[in-house]
N, C-alpha and C positions, 0 to 999 in steps of 0.2 A: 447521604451523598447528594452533593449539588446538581442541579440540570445542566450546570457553565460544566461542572467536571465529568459528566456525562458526554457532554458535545465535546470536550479537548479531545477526550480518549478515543470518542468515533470518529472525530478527524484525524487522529495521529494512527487510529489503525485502518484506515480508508487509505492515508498516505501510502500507506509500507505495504499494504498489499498493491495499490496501484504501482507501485516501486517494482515489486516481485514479481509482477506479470509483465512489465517493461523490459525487467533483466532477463529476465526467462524465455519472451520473446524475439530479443534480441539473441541473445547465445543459442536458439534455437537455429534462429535464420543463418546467423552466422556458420554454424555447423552443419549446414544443408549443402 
């Protein structure tokens, strides 16, 4: 396994988590 395809995949799941704590966040507040 590459170091380049090592970095795609910790930024694509650094993405989606920062994504799910965004949505989550939001629907939280919203529901307050």
């Amino acid at each position: 396994m590459k170091v380049s395809a090592i970095w795609r995949f910790a930024t694509v799941f650094a993405a989606g988590v920062c994504l799910g704590l965004l949505l989550a966040f939001s629907y939280t507040a919203k529901n307050t």
